[in-house]
C-alpha positions in Angstrom: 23.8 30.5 -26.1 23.0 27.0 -27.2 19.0 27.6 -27.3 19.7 27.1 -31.0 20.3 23.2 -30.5 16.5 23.0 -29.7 15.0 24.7 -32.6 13.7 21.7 -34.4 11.6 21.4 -37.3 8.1 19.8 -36.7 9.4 16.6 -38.5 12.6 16.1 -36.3 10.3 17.2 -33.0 8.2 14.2 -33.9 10.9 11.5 -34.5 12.5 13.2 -31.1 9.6 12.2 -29.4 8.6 8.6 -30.7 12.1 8.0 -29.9 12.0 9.4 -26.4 8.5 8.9 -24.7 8.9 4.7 -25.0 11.9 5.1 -22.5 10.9 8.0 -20.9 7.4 5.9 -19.6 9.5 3.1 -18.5 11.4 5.4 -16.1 8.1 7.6 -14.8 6.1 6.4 -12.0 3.2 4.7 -14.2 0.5 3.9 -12.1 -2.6 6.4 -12.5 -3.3 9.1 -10.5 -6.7 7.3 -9.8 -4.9 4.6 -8.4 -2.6 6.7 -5.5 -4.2 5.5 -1.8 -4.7 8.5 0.1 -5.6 8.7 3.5 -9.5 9.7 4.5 -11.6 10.0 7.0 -14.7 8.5 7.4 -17.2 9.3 10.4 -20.1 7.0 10.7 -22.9 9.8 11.2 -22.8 13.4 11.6 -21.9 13.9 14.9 -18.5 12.4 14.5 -17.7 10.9 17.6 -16.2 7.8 16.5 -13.5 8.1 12.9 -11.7 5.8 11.1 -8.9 6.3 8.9 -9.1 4.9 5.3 -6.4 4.5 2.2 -8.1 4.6 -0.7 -7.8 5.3 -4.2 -10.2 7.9 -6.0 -11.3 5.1 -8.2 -11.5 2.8 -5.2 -13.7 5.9 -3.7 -16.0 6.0 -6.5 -16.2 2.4 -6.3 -17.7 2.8 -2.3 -19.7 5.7 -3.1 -21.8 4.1 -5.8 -22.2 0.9 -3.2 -22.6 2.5 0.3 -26.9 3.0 0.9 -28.9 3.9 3.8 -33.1 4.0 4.6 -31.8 8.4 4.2 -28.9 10.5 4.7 -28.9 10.8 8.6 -27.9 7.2 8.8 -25.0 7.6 5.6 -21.2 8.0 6.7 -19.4 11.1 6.4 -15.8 11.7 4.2 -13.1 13.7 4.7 -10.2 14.7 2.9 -7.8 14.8 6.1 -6.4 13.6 8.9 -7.7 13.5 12.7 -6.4 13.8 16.1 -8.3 11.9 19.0 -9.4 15.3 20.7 -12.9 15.7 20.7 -14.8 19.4 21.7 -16.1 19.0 24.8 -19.8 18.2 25.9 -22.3 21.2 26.8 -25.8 21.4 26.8 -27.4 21.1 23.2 -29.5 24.5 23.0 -31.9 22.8 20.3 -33.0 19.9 22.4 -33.5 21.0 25.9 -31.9 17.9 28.5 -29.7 16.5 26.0 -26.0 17.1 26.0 -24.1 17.8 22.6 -20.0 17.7 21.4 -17.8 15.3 22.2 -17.0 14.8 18.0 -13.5 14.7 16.8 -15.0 16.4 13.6 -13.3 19.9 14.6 -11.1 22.6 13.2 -8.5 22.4 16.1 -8.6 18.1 15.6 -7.1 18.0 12.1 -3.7 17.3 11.7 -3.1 17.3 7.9 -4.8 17.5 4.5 -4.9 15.1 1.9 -7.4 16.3 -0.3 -10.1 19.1 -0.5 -13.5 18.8 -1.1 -16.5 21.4 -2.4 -20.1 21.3 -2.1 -22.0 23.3 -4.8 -25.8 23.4 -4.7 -26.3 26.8 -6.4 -28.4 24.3 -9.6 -26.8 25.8 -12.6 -23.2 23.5 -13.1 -23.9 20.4 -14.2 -21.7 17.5 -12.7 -20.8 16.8 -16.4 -19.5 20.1 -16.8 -17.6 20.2 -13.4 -16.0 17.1 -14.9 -14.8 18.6 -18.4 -13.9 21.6 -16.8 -11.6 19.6 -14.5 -10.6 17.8 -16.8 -9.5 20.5 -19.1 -7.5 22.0 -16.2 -5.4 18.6 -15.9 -6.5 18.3 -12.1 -7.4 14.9 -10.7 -9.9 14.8 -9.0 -13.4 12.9 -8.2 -17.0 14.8 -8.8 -19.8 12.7 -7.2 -23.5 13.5 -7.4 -26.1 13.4 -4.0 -29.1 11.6 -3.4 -30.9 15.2 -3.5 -29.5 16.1 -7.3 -31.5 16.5 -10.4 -30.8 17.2 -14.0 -32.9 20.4 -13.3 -31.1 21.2 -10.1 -27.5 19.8 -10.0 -26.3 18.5 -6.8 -23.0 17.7 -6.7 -19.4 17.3 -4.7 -16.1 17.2 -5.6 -12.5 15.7 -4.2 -9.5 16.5 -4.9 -6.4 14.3 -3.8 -3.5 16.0 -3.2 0.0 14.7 -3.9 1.2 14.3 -0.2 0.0 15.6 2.9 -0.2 19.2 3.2 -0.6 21.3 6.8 -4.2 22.8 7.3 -3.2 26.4 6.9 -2.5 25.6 3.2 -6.0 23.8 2.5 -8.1 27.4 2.0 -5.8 28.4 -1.1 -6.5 25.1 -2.5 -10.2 25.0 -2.5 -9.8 28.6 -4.0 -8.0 26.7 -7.4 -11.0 24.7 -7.4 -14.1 27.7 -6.9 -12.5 29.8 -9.5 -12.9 26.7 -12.1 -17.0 26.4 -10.7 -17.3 29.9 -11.4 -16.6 31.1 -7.5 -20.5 29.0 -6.9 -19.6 26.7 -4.6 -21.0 26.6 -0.8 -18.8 28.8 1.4 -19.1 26.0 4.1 -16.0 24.5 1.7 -14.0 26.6 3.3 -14.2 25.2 6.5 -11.2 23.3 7.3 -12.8 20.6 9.1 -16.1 20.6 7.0 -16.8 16.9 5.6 -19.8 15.3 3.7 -22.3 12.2 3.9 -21.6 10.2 0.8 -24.1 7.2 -0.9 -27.2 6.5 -2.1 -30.5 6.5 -0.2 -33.4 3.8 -0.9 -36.1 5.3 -3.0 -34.3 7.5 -4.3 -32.1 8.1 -8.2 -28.8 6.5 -7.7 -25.9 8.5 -6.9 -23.3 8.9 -9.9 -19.4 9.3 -9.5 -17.0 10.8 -12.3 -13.3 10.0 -11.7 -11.1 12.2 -13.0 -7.1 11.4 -14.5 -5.7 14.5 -14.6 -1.8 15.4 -15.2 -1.1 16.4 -11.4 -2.6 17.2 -8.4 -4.4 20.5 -6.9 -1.2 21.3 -4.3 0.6 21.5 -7.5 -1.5 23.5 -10.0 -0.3 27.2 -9.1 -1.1 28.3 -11.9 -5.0 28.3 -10.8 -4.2 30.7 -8.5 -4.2 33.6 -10.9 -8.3 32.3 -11.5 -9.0 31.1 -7.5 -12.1 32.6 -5.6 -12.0 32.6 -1.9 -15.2 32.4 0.7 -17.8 35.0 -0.9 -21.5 34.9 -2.0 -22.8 33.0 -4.8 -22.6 36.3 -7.3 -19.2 37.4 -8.3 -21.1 41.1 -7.9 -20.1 40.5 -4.3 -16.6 39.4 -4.2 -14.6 42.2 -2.6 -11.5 39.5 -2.8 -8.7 41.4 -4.3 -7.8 40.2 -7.9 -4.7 37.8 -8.4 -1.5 39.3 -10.2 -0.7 37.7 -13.4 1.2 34.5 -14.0 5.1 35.2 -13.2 6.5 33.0 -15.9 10.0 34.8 -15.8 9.8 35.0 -11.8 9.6 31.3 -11.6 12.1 30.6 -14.2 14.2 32.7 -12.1 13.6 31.2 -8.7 14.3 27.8 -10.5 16.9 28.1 -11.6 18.3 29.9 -8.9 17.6 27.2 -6.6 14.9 29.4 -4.6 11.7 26.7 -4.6 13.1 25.0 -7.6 10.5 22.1 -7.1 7.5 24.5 -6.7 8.4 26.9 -9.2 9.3 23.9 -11.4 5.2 22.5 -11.1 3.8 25.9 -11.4 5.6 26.8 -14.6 4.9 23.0 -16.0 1.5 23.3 -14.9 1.0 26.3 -16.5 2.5 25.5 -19.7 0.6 22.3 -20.2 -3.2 24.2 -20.1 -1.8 26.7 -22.0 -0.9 24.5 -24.7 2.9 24.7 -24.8 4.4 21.8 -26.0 7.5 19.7 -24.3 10.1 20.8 -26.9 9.2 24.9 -26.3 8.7 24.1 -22.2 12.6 22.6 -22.8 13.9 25.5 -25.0 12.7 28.1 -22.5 14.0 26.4 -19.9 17.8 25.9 -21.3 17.6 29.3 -23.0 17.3 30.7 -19.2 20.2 28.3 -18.0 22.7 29.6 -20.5 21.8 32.9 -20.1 23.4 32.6 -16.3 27.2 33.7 -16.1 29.3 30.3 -16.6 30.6 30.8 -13.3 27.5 31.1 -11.4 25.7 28.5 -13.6 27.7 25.4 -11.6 26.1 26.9 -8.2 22.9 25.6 -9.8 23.7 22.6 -11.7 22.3 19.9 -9.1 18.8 22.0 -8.9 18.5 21.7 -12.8 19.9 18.3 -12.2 16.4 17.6 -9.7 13.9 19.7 -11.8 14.3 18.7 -15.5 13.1 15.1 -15.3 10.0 16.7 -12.6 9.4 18.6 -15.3 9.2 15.8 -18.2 7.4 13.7 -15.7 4.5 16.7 -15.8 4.3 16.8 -19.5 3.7 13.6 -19.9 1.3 13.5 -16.6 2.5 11.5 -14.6 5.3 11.1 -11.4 8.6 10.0 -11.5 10.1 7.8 -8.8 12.4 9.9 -6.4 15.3 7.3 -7.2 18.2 9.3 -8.5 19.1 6.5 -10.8 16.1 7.4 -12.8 16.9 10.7 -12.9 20.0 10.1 -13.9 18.9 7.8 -17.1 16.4 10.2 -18.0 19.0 13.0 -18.3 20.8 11.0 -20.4 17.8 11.0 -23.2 18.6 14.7 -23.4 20.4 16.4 -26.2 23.6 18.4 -25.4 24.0 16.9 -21.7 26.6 18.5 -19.5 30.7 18.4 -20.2 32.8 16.2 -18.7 34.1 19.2 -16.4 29.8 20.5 -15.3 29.2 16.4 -14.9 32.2 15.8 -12.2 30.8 18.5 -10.0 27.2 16.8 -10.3 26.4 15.4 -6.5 27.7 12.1 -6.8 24.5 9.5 -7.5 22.5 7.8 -4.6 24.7 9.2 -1.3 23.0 11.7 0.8 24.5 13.6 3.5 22.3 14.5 6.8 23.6 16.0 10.2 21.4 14.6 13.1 19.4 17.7 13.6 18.3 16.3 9.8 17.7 13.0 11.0 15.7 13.9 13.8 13.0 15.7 11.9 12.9 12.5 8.9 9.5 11.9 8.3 8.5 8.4 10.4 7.4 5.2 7.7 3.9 4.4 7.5 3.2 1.1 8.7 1.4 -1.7 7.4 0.6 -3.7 10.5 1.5 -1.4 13.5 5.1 -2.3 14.7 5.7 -5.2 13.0 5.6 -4.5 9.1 6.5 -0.3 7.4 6.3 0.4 4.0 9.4 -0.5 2.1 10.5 -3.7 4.9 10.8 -7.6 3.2 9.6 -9.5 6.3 9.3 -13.6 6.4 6.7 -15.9 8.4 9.1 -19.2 8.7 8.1 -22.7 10.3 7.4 -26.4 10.0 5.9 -27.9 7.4 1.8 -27.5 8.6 2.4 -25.6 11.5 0.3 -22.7 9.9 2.3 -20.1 8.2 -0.5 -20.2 5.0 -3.2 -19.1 7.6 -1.6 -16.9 9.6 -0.5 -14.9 5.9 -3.5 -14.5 4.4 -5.6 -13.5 7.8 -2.9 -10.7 8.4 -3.4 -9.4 5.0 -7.3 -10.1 4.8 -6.7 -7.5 7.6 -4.8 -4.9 6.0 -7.1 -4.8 3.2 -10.0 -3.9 5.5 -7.8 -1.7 7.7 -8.8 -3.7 10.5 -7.1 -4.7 13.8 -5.5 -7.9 14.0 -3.8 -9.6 17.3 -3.8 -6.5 18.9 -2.4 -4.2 16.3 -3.7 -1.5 14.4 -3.3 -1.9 10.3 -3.2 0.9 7.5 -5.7 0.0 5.6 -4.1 -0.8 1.6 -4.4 -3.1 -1.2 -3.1 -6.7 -0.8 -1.3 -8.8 -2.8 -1.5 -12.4 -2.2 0.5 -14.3 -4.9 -0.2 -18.6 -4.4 2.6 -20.0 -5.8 2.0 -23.5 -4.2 -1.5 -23.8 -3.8 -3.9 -21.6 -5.6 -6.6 -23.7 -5.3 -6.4 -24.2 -1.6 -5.9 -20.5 -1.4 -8.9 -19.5 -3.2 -11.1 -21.9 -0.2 -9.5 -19.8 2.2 -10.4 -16.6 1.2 -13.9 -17.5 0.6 -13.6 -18.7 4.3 -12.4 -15.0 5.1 -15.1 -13.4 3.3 -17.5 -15.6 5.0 -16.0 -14.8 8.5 -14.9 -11.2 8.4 -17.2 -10.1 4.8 -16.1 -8.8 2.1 -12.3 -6.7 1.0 -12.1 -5.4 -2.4 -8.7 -4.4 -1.7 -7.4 -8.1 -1.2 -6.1 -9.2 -5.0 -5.3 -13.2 -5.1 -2.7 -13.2 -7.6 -2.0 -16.7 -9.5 0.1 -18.3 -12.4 2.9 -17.3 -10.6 6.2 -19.9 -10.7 9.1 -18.1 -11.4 10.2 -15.5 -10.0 14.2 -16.5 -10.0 15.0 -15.8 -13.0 15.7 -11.8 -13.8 13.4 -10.1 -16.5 11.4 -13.2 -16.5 7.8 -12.8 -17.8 6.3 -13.4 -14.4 8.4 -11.1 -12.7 7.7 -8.7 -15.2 4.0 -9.1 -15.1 4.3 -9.1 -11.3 5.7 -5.7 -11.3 3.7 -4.3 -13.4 0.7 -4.9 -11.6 2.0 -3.6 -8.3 3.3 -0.5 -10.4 0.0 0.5 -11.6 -2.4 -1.1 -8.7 -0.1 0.0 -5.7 -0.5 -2.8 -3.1 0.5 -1.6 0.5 1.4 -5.5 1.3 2.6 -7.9 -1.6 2.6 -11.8 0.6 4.8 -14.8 -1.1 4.2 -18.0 -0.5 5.9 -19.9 -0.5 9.6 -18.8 -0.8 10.5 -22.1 -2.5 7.6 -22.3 -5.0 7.9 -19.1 -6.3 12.0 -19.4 -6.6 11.7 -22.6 -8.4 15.7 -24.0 -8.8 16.4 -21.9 -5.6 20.2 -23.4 -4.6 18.8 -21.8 -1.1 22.3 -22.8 0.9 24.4 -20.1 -1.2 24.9 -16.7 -1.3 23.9 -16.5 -4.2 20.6 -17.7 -4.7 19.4 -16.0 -1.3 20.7 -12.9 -2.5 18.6 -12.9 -5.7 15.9 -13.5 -3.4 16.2 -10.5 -0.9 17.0 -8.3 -5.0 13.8 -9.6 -6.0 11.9 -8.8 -2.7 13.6 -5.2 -2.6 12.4 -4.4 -6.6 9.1 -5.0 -5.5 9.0 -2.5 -2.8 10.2 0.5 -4.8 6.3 1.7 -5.0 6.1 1.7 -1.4 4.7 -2.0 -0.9 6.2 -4.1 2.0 6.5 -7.6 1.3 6.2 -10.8 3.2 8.0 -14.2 2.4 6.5 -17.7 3.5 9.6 -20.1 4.1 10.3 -22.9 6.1 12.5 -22.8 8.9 15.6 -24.6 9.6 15.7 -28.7 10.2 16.4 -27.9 14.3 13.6 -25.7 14.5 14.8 -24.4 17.6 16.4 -20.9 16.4 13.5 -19.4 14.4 15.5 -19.1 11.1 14.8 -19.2 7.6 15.9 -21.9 6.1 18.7 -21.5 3.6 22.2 -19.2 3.4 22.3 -16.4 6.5 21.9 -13.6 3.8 18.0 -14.0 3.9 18.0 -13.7 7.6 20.6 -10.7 7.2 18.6 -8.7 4.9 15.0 -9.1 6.7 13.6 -6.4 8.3 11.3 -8.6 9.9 11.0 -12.5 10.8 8.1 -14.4 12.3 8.9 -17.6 14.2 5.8 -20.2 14.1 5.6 -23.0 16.5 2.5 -25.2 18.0 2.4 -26.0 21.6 -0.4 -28.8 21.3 -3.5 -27.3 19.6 -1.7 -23.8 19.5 0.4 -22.2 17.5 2.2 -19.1 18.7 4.4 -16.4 16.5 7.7 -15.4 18.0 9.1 -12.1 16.6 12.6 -13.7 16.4 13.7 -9.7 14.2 12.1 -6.6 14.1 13.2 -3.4 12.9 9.7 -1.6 13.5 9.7 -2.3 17.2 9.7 -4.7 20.1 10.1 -8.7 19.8 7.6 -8.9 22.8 4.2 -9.7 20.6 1.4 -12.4 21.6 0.8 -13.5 18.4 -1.5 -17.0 19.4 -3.8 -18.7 17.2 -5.6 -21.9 16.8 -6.7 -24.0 13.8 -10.6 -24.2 12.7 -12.5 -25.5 9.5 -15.3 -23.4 7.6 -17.4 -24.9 5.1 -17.1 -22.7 2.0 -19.9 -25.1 -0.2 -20.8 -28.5 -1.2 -18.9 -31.3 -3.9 -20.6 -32.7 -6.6 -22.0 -35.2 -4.0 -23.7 -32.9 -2.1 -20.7 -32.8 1.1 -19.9 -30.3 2.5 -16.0 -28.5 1.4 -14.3 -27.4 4.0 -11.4 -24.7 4.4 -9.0 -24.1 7.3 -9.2 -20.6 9.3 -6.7 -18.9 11.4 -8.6 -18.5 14.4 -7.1 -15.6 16.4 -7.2 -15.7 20.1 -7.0 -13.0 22.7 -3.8 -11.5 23.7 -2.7 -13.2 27.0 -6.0 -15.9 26.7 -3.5 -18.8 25.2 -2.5 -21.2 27.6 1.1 -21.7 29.0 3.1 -23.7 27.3 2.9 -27.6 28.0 5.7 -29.1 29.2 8.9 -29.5 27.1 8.5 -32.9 24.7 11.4 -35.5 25.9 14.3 -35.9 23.9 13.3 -39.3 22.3 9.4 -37.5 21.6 11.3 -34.9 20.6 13.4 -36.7 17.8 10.5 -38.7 16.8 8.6 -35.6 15.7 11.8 -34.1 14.0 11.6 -37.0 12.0 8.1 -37.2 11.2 8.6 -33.5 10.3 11.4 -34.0 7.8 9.1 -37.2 6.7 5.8 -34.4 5.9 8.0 -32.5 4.2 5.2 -32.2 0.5 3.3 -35.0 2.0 0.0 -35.3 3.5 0.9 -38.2 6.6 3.5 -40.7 6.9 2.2 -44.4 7.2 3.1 -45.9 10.3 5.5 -48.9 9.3 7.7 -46.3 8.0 7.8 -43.9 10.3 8.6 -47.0 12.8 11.4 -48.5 10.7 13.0 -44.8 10.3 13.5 -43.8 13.9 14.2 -47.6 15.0 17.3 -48.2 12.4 18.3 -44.6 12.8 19.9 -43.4 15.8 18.5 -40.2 17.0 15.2 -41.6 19.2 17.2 -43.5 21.0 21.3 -44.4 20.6 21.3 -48.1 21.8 22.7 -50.8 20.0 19.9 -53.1 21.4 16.5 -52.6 18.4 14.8 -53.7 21.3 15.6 -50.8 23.0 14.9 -48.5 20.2 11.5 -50.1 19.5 10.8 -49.8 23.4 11.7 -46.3 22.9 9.7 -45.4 19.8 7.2 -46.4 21.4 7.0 -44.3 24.5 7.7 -41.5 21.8 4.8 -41.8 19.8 2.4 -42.4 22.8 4.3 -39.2 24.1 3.5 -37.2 20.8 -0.1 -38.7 20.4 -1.1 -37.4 24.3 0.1 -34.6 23.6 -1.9 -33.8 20.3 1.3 -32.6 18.8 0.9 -35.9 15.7 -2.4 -37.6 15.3 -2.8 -41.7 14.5 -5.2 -42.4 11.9 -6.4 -45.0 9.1 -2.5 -46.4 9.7 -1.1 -42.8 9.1 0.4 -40.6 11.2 0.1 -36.5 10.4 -0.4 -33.0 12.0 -3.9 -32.2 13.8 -4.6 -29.5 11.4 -4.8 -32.6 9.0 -7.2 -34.7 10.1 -10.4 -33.2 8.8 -11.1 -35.8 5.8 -12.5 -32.9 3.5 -9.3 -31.0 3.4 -6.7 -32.0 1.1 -4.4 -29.3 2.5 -4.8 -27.3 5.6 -1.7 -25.9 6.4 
């Protein structure tokens, strides 16, 4: 028995831990609990005929609770915990109102597909919403406790959510409202046990304002088993009426024993940390009692369960400290190695060998699907890249596709999961910050969209704005993390190598380990004509997704040139517009560009194909814009006539002949426009603009 080893004295327990939290944090998931999207419900009235589906935080929750008002509670949206199928009960004659048909609402037992959360309704006027929180609280469960517009100090009206930590099947959801009644005294409203039961949320006019109480607890209701030996089912309001049968005790030596023989190991692993943690045990017992069990196993049959202690001890760190570790098994792996008396050599060669995994196809076939950002073009995890010309558009198309995403709204035909947004302006924060006031403008307002700037370097490894960068998407969890551009943000890029690409697509990848998918703004190649990234093939390689831009006159169309998530076959068409977003100091109006989406299949056909002289001209004026705003006429004259590619006679007569037909070519077109001496792209023309595009 080495249980001896962990027998500390207080002092040594103490200088164990200063020692061993500091790393320990680094390697646990950090962000708060508060902070996790989940996926809700929301029903515009009560009759639930139209949903939509929501990612939001519990703080974000709050946040919309304490904002959302209505004339009274008829006309406020509904909330629920869950998520819906599109099967609505069919219509029938509505027995209260005589004529009138009732049904058709996707608000229905048989409609929900999974739970994410549970909520309870208590009106029995004696638990304050205070003491709902501490209590709670004191249990370690996160959760959010909101007040209605009906409550009262005198007669407490009050709600509460509870996330859990993924999506559980319905049949589970009634045990888990149970955890919570038995920590309200059993009180709560039976109609909480109703799987498809949801409530109106807000404020109503003339009325207190509602309050909300988020709640950072230690883990989640699906994993606090340890309520269970408390939990009230469906019963009156007295606890003189529950005819539920009693639960057993708490099984402390069952789970150890179903841990460590491999039997639920993760379950059994949160119930007994769970457990431990309101009860007051502290991390050096929880470890003790833990090992004490391990070495109490024959030697021989102790290897059979090596990997499941392997999986469970840093699950079980992660709870004491309260929070979630990543599922990397790097991590687990460094966190073992904070441990006292690790493993022998002979125990740590039969450990699984780190990061490989082993799945037959029957195992494959039932892997659980990524979410997607932006429906068939852009999952969770993916490094995608919107390349093009200089001004053809790629820093209005970016920030309207993740204006989008923050709002969970449709865009070009696509359905978006609605997440947070990061949009970090490397080149042009300023510009960037008219832009978005345009979006709010246009399409109102999206809390969720974070304009992130200061950012210019994020080539170097460990440096401070890669650090800070990560951090923030640790805690705040973005769903989509945008880049632009590529080149101002990778400042000292040597773009043509191997190399420097491949730091790139590292850097990319680290920011996607919390989920995030993230979307690089690059030019394309010199050509044009192949949709790729400019720079060394790696980039292209490692993409998951690429976005081709090109304008066809006053259009600009986005051709899916890679995509992992789905078919290349995407009308992705928008135009150029201008906003005003306020007024100079002169009293002028400022103006911002817009991506202005059109209709699938409402852009016109392309015009015809430029010549080749047109066609060389603008690859020159291109390569000319390239940081500038126009290129004065003279020179763009003296470059294509002493250069060879508009036109390959040896006559400059011939060449200025055929410039000329080039530019008229380009200017009839709308594809360059002529103006004060100064030739640029249409997108540039508006005089108020010093950067469109």
């Amino acid at each position: 028995m080495r249980s001896a080893n962990y027998s500390k004295t207080s002092t040594n327990a103490n200088a164990y831990l200063e020692k061993l939290v500091p790393e320990a944090r680094a390697l646990i998931d950090g962000g708060s609990p508060l902070d996790r999207p989940i996926r809700l419900t929301t029903f515009p009235k009560q009759g639930a005929q139209r949903k939509r589906e929501v990612r939001l935080s519990m703080r974000q929750l709050a946040t919309k609770i304490r904002n959302t008002e209505a004339e009274d509670k008829t006309h406020l949206p509904w909330l629920k915990g869950a998520v819906f199928g599109d099967k609505p009960t069919p219509l029938r004659p509505d027995p209260a109102k005589p004529g009138r048909m009732t049904g058709n609402s996707l608000r229905h037992d048989a409609n929900v597909v999974a739970v994410t959360g549970v909520e309870l309704d208590y009106d029995a006027g004696v638990i304050s919403p205070e003491t709902a929180r501490d209590r709670l609280k004191r249990a370690g469960v996160t959760a959010l406790v909101y007040t209605t517009p009906s409550h009262t100090p005198a007669a407490p009206r009050w709600r509460v959510l509870a996330p859990c930590s993924t999506e559980v099947t319905p049949d589970r959801r009634a045990a888990l409202v149970a955890r919570l009644n038995g920590l309200l005294d059993g009180d709560v409203d039976g109609a909480s046990f109703t799987l498809s039961q949801s409530y109106y949320f807000g404020n109503v006019k003339g009325r207190p304002r509602v309050r909300a109480f988020p709640i950072e607890g230690r883990r989640y209701i699906d994993q606090a088993a340890d309520l269970d030996a408390t939990a009230v089912g469906r019963r009156a309001r007295h606890r003189a009426n529950d005819n539920a049968p009693p639960a057993g005790p708490f099984d402390e030596a069952g789970l150890i024993e179903d841990l460590l023989s491999g039997a639920n190991y993760h379950g059994s692993a949160m119930s007994l940390l769970g457990h431990w943690a309101v009860t007051g045990v502290s991390y050096l017992e929880c470890r003790a009692r833990i090992y004490d069990a391990f070495h109490s196993i024959p030697e021989d049959d102790r290897r059979d369960v090596w990997s499941e202690r392997v999986a469970s001890i840093p699950e079980m760190l992660a709870y004491i400290f309260g929070k979630q570790i990543t599922e990397s098994y790097e991590s687990r792996e460094r966190l073992l190695a904070l441990y006292e008396d690790l493993p022998d050599e002979e125990e740590e060669a039969r450990a699984p060998v780190a990061g490989l995994t082993f799945s037959t196809p029957s195992e494959c076939a039932v892997g659980d699907a990524r979410q997607y950002v932006i429906k068939g073009i852009v999952a969770a995890g993916d490094v995608a890249c919107i390349v093009g010309a200089p001004g053809v558009g790629k820093s209005l198309l970016a920030p309207r596709l993740g204006y989008a995403v923050a709002q969970g709204q449709d865009i070009f035909g696509m359905r978006t999961r609605q997440g947070g947004v990061f949009y970090v302006a490397a080149e042009d924060e300023h510009g960037m910050r008219s832009r978005v006031t345009a979006l709010k403008d246009q399409h109102g307002d999206a809390d969720q969209f974070v304009l992130v700037g200061g950012v210019s370097d994020l080539l170097v490894k460990g440096s401070a704005h890669l650090k800070a960068l990560c951090r923030a998407v640790q805690e705040r969890r973005p769903s989509l993390i945008i880049i632009d551009t590529l080149a101002m943000a990778f400042p000292g890029l040597e773009e043509n190598t191997a190399e420097g690409m491949g730091r790139v697509v590292a850097t990319s990848r680290s920011l996607t380990k919390w989920g995030a998918a993230v979307i690089l703004i690059h030019h394309d190649t010199k050509d044009g004509q192949q949709g790729l990234p400019r720079g060394h093939s790696l980039l292209n390689g490692a993409l998951d997704v690429s976005l081709h831009l090109t304008k066809d006159g006053g259009i600009i169309r986005g051709k899916l040139t890679k995509n992992r998530n789905g078919p290349c076959e995407r009308d992705i068409t928008f135009s150029i517009g201008t906003r005003p977003v306020g007024t100079d100091e002169d009293g002028d109006l400022i103006w911002a560009a817009i991506c202005c989406e059109l209709d699938q299949g409402s852009a016109p056909k392309r015009e015809d194909r430029l010549s080749p002289s047109a066609k060389a001209a603008f690859e020159t004026l291109r390569e000319m814009l390239d940081g500038c705003q126009a290129v004065p006429e003279i020179e763009l004259r003296e470059a294509c006539v002493s250069g060879r590619k508009v036109s390959a006679s040896e006559d400059p007569d011939s060449r200025r002949r055929a410039y000329k037909r080039a530019v008229e070519e380009l200017t009839r077109k709308g594809t360059i426009i002529f103006r004060d001496g100064q030739y640029r792209s249409p997108e540039q023309t508006h005089e108020s603009l010093d950067r469109l595009v």
